[in-house]
C-alpha positions in Angstrom: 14.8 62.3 166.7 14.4 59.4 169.4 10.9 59.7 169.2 10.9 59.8 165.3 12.4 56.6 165.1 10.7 55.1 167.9 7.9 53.2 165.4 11.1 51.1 163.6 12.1 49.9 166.8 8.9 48.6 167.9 8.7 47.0 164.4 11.9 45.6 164.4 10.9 44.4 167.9 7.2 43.0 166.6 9.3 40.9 163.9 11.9 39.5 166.2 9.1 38.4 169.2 6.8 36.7 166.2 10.1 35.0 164.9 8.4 31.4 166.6 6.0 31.8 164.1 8.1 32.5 161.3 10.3 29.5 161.6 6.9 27.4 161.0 5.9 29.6 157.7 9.8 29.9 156.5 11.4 27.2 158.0 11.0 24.3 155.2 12.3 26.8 152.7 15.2 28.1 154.8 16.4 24.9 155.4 16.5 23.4 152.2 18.1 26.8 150.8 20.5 26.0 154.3 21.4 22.5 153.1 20.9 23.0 149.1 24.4 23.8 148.3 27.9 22.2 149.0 29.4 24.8 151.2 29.1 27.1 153.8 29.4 30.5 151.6 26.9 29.6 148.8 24.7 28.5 151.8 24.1 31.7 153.5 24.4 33.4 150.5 20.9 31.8 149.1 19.5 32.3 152.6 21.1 35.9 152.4 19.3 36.2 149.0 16.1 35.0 150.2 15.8 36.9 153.2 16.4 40.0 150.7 13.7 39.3 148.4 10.9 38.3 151.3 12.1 41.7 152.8 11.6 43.8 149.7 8.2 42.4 149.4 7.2 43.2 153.4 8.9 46.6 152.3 6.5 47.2 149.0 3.5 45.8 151.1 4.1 48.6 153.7 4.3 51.5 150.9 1.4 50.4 149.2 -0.8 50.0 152.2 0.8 53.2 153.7 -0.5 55.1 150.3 -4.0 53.6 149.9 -4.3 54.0 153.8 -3.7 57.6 153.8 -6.3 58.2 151.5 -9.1 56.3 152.6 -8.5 56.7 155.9 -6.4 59.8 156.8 -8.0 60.0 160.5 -4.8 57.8 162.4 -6.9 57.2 165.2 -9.0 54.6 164.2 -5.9 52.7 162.4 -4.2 52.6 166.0 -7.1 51.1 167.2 -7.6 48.1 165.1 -3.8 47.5 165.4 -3.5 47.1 168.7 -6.3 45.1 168.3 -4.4 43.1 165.6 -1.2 43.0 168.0 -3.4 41.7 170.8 -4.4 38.5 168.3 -1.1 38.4 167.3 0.4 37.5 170.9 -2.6 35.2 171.0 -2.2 33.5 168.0 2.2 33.5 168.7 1.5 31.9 171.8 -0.9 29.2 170.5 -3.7 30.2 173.2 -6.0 31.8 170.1 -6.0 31.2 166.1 -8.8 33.8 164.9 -6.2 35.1 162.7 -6.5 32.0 160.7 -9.1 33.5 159.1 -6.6 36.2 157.4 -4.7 34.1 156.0 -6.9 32.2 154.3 -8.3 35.1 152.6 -5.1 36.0 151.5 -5.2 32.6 149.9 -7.1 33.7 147.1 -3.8 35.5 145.9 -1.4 33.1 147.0 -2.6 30.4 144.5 -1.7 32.1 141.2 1.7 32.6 142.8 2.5 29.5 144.4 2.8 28.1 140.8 5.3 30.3 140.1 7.4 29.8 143.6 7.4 26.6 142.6 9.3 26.8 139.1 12.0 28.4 141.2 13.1 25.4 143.4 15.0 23.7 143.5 17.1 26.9 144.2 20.9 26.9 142.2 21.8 30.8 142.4 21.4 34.0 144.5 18.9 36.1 142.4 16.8 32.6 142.0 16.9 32.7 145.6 15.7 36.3 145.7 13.0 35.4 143.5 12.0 33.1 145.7 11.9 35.0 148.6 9.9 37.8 146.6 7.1 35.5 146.1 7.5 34.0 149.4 7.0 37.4 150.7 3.2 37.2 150.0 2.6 33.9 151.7 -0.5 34.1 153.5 0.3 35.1 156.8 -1.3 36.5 159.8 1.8 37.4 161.8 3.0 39.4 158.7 -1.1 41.2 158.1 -0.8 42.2 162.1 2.5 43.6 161.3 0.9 45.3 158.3 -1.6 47.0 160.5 1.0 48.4 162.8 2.6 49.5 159.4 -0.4 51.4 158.5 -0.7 53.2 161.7 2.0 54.8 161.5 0.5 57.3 158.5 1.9 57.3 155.1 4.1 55.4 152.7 6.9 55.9 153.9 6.7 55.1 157.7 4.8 52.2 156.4 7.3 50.7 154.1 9.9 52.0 156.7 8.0 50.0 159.6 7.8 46.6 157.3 11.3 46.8 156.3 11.9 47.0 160.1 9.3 44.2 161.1 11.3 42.1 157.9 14.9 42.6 159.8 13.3 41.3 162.8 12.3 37.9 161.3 16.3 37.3 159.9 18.0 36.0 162.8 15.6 33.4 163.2 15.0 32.5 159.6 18.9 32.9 159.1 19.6 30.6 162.1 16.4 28.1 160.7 18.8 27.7 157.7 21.7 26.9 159.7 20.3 24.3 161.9 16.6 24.0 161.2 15.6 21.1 163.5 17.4 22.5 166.7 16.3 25.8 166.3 12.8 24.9 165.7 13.0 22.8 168.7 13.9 25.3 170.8 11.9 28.3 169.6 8.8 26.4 169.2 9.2 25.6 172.6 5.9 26.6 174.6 7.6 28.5 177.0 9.6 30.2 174.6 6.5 31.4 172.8 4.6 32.2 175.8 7.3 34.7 176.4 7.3 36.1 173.1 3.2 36.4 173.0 3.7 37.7 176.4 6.4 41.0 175.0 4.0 41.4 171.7 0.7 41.5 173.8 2.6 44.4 175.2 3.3 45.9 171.8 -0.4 45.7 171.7 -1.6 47.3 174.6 0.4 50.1 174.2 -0.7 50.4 171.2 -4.4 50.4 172.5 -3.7 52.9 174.9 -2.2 55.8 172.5 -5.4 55.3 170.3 -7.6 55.9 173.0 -6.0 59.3 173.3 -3.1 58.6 176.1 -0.1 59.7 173.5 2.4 61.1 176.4 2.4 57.4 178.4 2.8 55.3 175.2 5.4 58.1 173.7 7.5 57.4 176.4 7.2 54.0 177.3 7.4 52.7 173.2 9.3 55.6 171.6 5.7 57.1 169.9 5.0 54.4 167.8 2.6 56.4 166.7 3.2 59.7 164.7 1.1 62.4 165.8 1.0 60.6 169.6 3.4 62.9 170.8 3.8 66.8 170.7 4.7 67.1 166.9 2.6 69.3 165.5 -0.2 68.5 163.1 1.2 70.3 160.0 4.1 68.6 160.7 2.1 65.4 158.8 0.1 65.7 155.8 -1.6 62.7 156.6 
């Protein structure tokens, strides 16, 4: 059961290490949703509501990349390849040593501008489901952090586990994006800090070589050492997954 679960762990792991990053992407909006409203309650309760709607969206990315995955690309093998691949440039890109994954987000781009227009309508933010709105659309903010995540996602096989893994990956951003909205300068001072992000590329790049090693066919090591991040890695049997 351990090992079953093992892939949301390293997600919610993934999301919590890449947090640094987050607060750059996030951080604006959590901390005008932080200091939008007189009052503590109504405070976290838009950044609450937020948080929600950015997760739902991770959460809907997963199953619908989990689904078209499966079928273009049942063989898992190749998927676990490119994302350790993906984690590797994440810890790169986290730590600020490498920025190839600058190139995903502006691809994504191209989608992001017929919904930034629509974001925008939303603010400034007065209630809880305008807040979950806004983190809805806010969810598909170009981002590489959140496509590596997405290719972790996939290679775990199906829509499920996918949407499972992102809803994972999105509970690992919330302390930080909660705690952005609480006190946004300090935090950001402090988690932007280089050593801070050093460490965190440092635990991801780790996340990525495991990753590396199960695709290239050493399941048993990366079962035990990361909880088999990847189904079919450890001794489950193939009809098991229909994938």
């Amino acid at each position: 059961m351990i090992a079953d679960w093992g892939f949301f762990g390293a997600a919610l792991a993934i999301g919590f290490l890449g947090s640094s990053h987050c607060i750059g992407m996030c951080g604006g909006i959590a901390g005008a949703l932080g200091m939008a409203v007189p009052g503590q309650k109504a405070a976290w309760g838009q950044l609450l509501s937020y948080s929600a709607g950015r997760i739902g969206s991770y959460t809907l990315m997963g199953a619908l990349a989990g689904a078209l995955g499966a079928a273009a690309l049942p063989a898992l093998g190749p998927l676990r390849l490119i994302a350790g691949l993906m984690l590797v440039a994440m810890a790169l890109y986290v730590g600020g040593l490498w920025h190839g994954l600058v190139w995903l987000e502006r691809g994504g781009a191209f989608f992001w501008r017929y919904l930034q227009p629509l974001s925008a309508k939303l603010l400034p933010v007065r209630s809880a489901p305008q807040a979950v709105a806004l983190g809805s659309l806010w969810g598909w903010l170009p981002c590489g952090l959140v496509y590596s995540a997405l290719t972790f996602a996939l290679a775990q096989g199906g829509s499920l586990r996918a949407a499972l893994a992102m809803l994972a990956f999105g509970l690992g951003t919330l302390p930080a994006v909660l705690a952005t909205g609480a006190a946004a300068a300090r935090m950001r001072a402090i988690v932007q800090r280089p050593q801070v992000r050093l460490l965190f590329a440092a635990a991801i790049l780790l996340f990525g070589f495991w990753t590396l090693w199960g695709a290239l066919g050493h399941h048993g090591a990366m079962g035990m050492a990361a909880g088999d991040m990847a189904p079919g890695a450890s001794t489950r049997s193939a009809g098991s997954h229909h994938h």
